[in-house]
C-alpha positions as CSV (number, residue, x, y, z in Angstrom):
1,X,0.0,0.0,0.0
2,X,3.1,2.4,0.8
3,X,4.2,1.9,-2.7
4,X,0.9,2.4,-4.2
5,X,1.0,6.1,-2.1
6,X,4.0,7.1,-2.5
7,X,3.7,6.2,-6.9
8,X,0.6,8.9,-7.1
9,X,2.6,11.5,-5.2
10,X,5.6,10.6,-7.6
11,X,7.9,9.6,-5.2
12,X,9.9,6.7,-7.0
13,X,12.6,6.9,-4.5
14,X,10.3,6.1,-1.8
15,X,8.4,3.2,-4.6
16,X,12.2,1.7,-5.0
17,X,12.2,1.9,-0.8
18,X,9.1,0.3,-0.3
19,X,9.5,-2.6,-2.6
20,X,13.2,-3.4,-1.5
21,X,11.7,-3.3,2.1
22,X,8.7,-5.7,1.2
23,X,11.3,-8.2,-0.6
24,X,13.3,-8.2,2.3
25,X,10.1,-9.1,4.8
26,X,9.2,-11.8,2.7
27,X,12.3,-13.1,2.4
28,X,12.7,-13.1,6.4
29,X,9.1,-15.0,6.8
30,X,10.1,-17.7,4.5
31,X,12.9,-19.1,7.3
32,X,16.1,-18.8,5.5
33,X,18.8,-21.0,7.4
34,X,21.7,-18.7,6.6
35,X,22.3,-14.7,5.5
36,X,23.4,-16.5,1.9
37,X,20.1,-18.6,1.5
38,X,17.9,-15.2,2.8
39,X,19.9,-12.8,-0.1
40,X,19.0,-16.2,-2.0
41,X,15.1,-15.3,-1.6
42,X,15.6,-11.5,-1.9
43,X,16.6,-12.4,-5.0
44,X,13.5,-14.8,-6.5
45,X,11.1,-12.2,-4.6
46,X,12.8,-8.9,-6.0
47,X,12.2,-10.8,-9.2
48,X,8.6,-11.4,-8.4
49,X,8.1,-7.6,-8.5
50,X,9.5,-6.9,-11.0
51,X,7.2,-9.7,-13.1
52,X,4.1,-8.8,-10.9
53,X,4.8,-4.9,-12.3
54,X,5.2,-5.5,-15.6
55,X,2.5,-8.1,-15.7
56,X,0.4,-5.7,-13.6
57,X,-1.3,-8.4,-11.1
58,X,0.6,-11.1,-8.3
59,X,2.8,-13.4,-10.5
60,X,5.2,-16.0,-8.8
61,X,8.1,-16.9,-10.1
62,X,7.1,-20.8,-10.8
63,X,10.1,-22.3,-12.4
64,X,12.3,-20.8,-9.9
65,X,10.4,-22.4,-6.9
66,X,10.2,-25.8,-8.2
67,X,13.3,-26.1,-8.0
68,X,14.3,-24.2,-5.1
69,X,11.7,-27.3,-3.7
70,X,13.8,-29.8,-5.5
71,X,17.0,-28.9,-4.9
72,X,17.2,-26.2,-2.4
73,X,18.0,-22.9,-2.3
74,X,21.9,-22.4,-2.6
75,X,21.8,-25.1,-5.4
76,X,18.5,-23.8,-7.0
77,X,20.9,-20.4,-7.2
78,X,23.8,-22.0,-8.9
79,X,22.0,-24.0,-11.2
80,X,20.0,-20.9,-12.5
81,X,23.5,-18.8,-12.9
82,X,25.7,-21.9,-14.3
83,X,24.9,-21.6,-17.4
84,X,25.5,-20.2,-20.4
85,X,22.5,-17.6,-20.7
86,X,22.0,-14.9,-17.9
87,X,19.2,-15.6,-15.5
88,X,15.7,-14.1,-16.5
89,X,15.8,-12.0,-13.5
90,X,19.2,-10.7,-13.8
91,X,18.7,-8.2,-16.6
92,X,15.1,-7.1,-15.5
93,X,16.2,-6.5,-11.7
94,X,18.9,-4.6,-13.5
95,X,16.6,-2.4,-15.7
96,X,14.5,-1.2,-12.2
97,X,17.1,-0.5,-10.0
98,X,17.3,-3.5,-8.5
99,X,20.8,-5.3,-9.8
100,X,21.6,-5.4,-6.0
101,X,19.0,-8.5,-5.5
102,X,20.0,-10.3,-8.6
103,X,21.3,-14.2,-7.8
104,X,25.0,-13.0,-9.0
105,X,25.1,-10.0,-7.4
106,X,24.5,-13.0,-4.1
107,X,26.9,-15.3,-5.2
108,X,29.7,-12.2,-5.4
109,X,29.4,-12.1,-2.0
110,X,28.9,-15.2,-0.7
111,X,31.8,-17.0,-3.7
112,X,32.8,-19.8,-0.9
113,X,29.1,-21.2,-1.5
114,X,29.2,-21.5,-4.8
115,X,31.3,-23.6,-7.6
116,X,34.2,-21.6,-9.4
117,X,32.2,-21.5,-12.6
118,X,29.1,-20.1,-11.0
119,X,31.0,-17.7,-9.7
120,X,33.4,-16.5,-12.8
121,X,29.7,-16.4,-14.7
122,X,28.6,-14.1,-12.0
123,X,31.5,-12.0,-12.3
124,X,31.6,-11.8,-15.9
125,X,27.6,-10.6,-15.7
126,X,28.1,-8.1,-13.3
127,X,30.8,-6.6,-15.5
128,X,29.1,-6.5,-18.3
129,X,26.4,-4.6,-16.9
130,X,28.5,-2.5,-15.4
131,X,27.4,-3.1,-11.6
């Protein structure tokens, strides 16, 4: 509701606020065992904004989910950065302001989690976009 407020007064700082503080709550409710797996969640739920904006109701991030169920949530990370292709999220959280939330902006600084390669591919993105 804060977000809706402060959008009609034109306060995108205080929109950018709002969000970053409502994908930090959710991400605290879901139980996260460690700081890494909690910047984890940030992550899929900064990305769930940024869908549920552009798609202009709720919209989960399905895919990412199923296998954060399957695999868990540190391996759900590296397996959606180790790959060739960029994550779907990494570009759009990127384009809002959000590049902070993005799963290789978490594996930067959490590296001794993740496998070298996940972690050179993270690099290599984050260069590229200049964050």
């Amino acid at each position: 509701m804060f977000a809706k407020n402060a959008k009609k007064k034109s306060r995108d700082d205080l929109v950018l606020q709002a969000k970053q503080r409502a994908v930090e709550l959710r991400a605290a409710a879901y139980g996260a065992a460690s700081d890494a797996e909690r910047e984890c969640l940030e992550a899929v739920y900064a990305y769930e904004e940024v869908l549920s904006a552009k798609n202009g109701k709720r919209t989960r991030a399905s895919r990412t989910w199923q296998m954060i169920k399957r695999y868990g949530v540190i391996a759900a990370t590296e397996r959606a950065v180790d790959r060739p292709d960029e994550t779907a999220g990494f570009a759009a959280l990127q384009e809002v302001g959000l590049g902070r939330y993005a799963f290789e902006a978490v594996i930067l600084r959490h590296p001794s989690l993740f496998s070298e390669s996940a972690v050179a591919r993270s690099r290599e993105r984050m260069a590229i976009s200049g964050a």
